[in-house]
N, C-alpha and C positions, 0 to 999 in steps of 0.2 A: 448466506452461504457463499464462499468462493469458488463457484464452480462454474461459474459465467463471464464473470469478468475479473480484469487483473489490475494490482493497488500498484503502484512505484514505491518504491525505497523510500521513506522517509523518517526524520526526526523531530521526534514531538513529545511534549510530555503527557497528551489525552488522544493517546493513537486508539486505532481500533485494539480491538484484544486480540491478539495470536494465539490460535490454535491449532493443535496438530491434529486434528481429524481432519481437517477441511470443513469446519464449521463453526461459525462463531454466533455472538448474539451481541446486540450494543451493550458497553461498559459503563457503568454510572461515574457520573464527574469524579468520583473519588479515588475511583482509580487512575495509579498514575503508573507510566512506560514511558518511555522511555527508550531512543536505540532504530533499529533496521530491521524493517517486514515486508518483504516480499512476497507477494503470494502470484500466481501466473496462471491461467491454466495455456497451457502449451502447444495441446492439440486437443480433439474430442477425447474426452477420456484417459487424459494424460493433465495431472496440475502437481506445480512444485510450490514449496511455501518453507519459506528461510524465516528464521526472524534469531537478532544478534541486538539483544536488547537488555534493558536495566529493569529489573521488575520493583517498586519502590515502596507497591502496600500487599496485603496479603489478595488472594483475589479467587472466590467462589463464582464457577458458574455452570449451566446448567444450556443444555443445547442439544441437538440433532446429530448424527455420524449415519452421513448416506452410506448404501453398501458398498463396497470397492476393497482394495489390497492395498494397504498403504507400508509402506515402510519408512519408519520413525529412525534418525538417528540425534540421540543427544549428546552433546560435546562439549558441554557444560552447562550446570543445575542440575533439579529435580522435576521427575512430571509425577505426581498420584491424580488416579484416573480411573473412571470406574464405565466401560461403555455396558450398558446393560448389566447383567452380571459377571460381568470379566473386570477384575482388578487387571490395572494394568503400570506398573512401578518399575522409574526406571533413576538413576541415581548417577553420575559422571562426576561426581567430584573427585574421585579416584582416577578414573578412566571413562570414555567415551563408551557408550551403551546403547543397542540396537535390536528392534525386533521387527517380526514383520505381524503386522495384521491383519486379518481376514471379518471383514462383518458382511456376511452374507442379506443380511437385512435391515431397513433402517430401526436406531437403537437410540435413545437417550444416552448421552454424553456429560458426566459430571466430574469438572476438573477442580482439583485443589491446588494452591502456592500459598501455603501454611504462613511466610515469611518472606520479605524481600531477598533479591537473588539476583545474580547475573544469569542468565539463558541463550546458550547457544544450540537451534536446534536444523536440522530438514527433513523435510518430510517429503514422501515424493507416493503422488495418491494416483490408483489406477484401478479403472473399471471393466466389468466382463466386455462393454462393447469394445474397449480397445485392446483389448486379449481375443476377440474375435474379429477383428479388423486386422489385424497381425497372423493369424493364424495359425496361433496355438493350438485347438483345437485338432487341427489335421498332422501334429508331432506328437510321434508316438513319445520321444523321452521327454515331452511337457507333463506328461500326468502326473507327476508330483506338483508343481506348480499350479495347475487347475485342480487337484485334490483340494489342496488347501484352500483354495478360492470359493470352491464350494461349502466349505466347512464355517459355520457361524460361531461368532467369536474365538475364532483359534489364535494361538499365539505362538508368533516361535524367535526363541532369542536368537542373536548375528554375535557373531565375535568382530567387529570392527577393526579391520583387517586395515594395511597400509593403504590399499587400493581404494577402499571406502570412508576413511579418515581424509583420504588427498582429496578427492574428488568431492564430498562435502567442502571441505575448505577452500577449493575452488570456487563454488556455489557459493558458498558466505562472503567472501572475500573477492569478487568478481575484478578484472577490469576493466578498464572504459573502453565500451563496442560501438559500434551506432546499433541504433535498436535493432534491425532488423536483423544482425549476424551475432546482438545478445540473447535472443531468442532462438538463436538455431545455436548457441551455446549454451545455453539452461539444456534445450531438449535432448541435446547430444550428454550433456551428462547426468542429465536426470536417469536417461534411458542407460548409460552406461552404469549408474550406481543400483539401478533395479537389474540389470544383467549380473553385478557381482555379489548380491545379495542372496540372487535366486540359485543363482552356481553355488553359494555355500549351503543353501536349504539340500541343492541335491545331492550336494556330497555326503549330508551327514544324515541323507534318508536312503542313498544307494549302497549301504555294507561294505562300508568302507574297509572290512576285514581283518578290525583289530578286535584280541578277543576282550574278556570283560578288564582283565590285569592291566593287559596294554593299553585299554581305555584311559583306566584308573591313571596310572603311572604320567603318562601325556599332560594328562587334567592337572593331574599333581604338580607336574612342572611349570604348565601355567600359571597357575597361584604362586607355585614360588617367584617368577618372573614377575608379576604383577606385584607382590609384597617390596620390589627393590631391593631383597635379598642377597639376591644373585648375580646383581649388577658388574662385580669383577670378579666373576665365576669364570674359569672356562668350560668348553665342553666338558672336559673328561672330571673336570667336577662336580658336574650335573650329573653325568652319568654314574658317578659313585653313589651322588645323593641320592638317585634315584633308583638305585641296582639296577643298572643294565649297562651296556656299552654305547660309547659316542656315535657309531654307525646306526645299530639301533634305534636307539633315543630319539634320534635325527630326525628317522624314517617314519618311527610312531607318531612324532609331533608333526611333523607337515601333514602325514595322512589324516590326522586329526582336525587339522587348526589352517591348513592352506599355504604355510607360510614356513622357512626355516625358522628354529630357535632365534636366531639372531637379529634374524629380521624383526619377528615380532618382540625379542629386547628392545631392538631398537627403537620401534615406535611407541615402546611403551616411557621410553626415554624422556622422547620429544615429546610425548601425552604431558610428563610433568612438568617438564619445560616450559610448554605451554600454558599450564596453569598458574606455574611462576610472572611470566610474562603481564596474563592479565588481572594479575597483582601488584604489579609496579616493579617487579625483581629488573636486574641492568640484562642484557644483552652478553654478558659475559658469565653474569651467577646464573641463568638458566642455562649457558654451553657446559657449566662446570658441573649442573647437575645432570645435563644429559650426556654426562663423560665424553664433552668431546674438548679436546684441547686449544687448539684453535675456534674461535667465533664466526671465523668468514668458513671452514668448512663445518660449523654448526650453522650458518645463514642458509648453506647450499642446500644442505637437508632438509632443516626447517621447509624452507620456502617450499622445497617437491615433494614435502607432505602434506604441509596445509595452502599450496599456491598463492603464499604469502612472505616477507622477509619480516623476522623475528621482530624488530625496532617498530613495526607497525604499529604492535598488539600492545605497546605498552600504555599503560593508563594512568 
């Protein structure tokens, strides 16, 4: 279990096995990895666990998930996952995918990797005592958050927002600190990506005031967004496809989704980009795919969303 002590970054091709529970068990020689695994814990009841790794064989395993609230984000691969009775399936080859977890008790954990894969994920695991050490408990608008905490095997999907795409990619992609100011760097944004997480859980369990149409309508423009669609749409073409007005529409989707239309175009941009990159695409056919003309103001962006410059990622 990583919940005592913490590994360094390393590359090896018979590393330990990464897991996003916060549990692992030894790997047999045959399995081979490949890549970068971080795992920390940070404070009592605070542990972050990166891993930016090659997966090379297929790989079954079978292991423990102590209780606590984790939130999972994947930013490339697949995870299928079964903790107790909760399937739990999350897919990024499209786009970056996020939930939060709740296992209120300890549960057998069985992971599958069907096939070899790239894996880019973090995980950032927290427990009742550091939810009572903070003290949530005595905040009256924490009670959604402590709802769900108490809830056994809940699950609840994240839209991976720019704020939560950046701040993971900082985490993956670190700079060079002296240890002891990378460690008040992990916790400052571990704790900051579990603050932007929980702000979306409560937005979209405080009635947000949109009725079921304008629900529908938002959602709908999402998927078009995410399809590449709509990539040299403008608003007031959204808003036809959408039947409704560009003020509107605006209004529905940020109260929705946290974020202007555009913004979230945007990063869904730099999401493909991204996945260009760590395919061998050049520095300039990923700017072209994420419609930006120039490459040095597609580096500027890139970089403040994943706290990385594009030319890094290439392989």
């Amino acid at each position: 279990m990583h919940t005592g002590h913490s590994k360094a970054a390393a590359r090896a091709e018979h590393a330990p096995k990464p897991d996003m529970m916060n549990s692992c068990e030894p790997i047999t020689p045959a399995t081979r990895i490949r890549g970068r695994f971080v795992s920390e814990t940070l404070r009592t009841g605070l542990s972050l666990h990166c891993t930016q790794i090659d997966i090379l064989q297929a790989i079954h395993t079978r292991s423990s998930a102590e209780p606590g609230l984790r939130l999972i984000l994947m930013l490339e691969g697949k995870l299928e996952a079964h903790v107790g009775r909760q399937r739990l399936s999350l897919d990024a080859s499209r786009q970056p995918q996020g939930v939060l977890l709740s296992i209120a008790e300890t549960e057998q954990l069985q992971r599958d990797i069907p096939q070899p894969m790239q894996q880019r994920q973090v995980v950032i695991a927290v427990n009742q005592q550091w939810f009572e050490e903070g003290g949530f408990s005595n905040l009256g608008d924490a009670s959604t958050t402590l709802d769900l905490c108490r809830q056994h095997l809940a699950v609840r999907p994240l839209q991976v927002t720019t704020a939560l795409g950046r701040l993971a990619g900082q985490l993956l992609h670190p700079a060079q600190r002296p240890p002891h100011l990378q460690r008040l760097f992990q916790e400052c944004h571990s704790v900051e990506l579990l603050m932007e997480a929980l702000g979306q859980l409560q937005r979209s369990n405080g009635n947000p005031g949109l009725k079921p149409a304008e629900h529908r309508r938002a959602e709908r423009l999402r998927q078009l967004l995410d399809s590449g669609s709509a990539d040299s749409w403008s608003l007031a073409d959204m808003a036809r496809e959408m039947g409704s007005n560009p003020t509107t529409l605006q209004r529905q989707f940020r109260t929705l989704h946290g974020c202007s239309i555009f913004d979230y175009l945007r990063q869904q941009r730099l999401a493909r980009a991204h996945q260009l990159l760590l395919q061998g695409a050049s520095v300039t056919e990923a700017a072209l795919q994420a419609s930006y003309g120039s490459p040095a103001n597609f580096a500027t962006a890139f970089r403040r969303q994943y706290g990385v410059c594009p030319r890094s990622l290439r392989r």
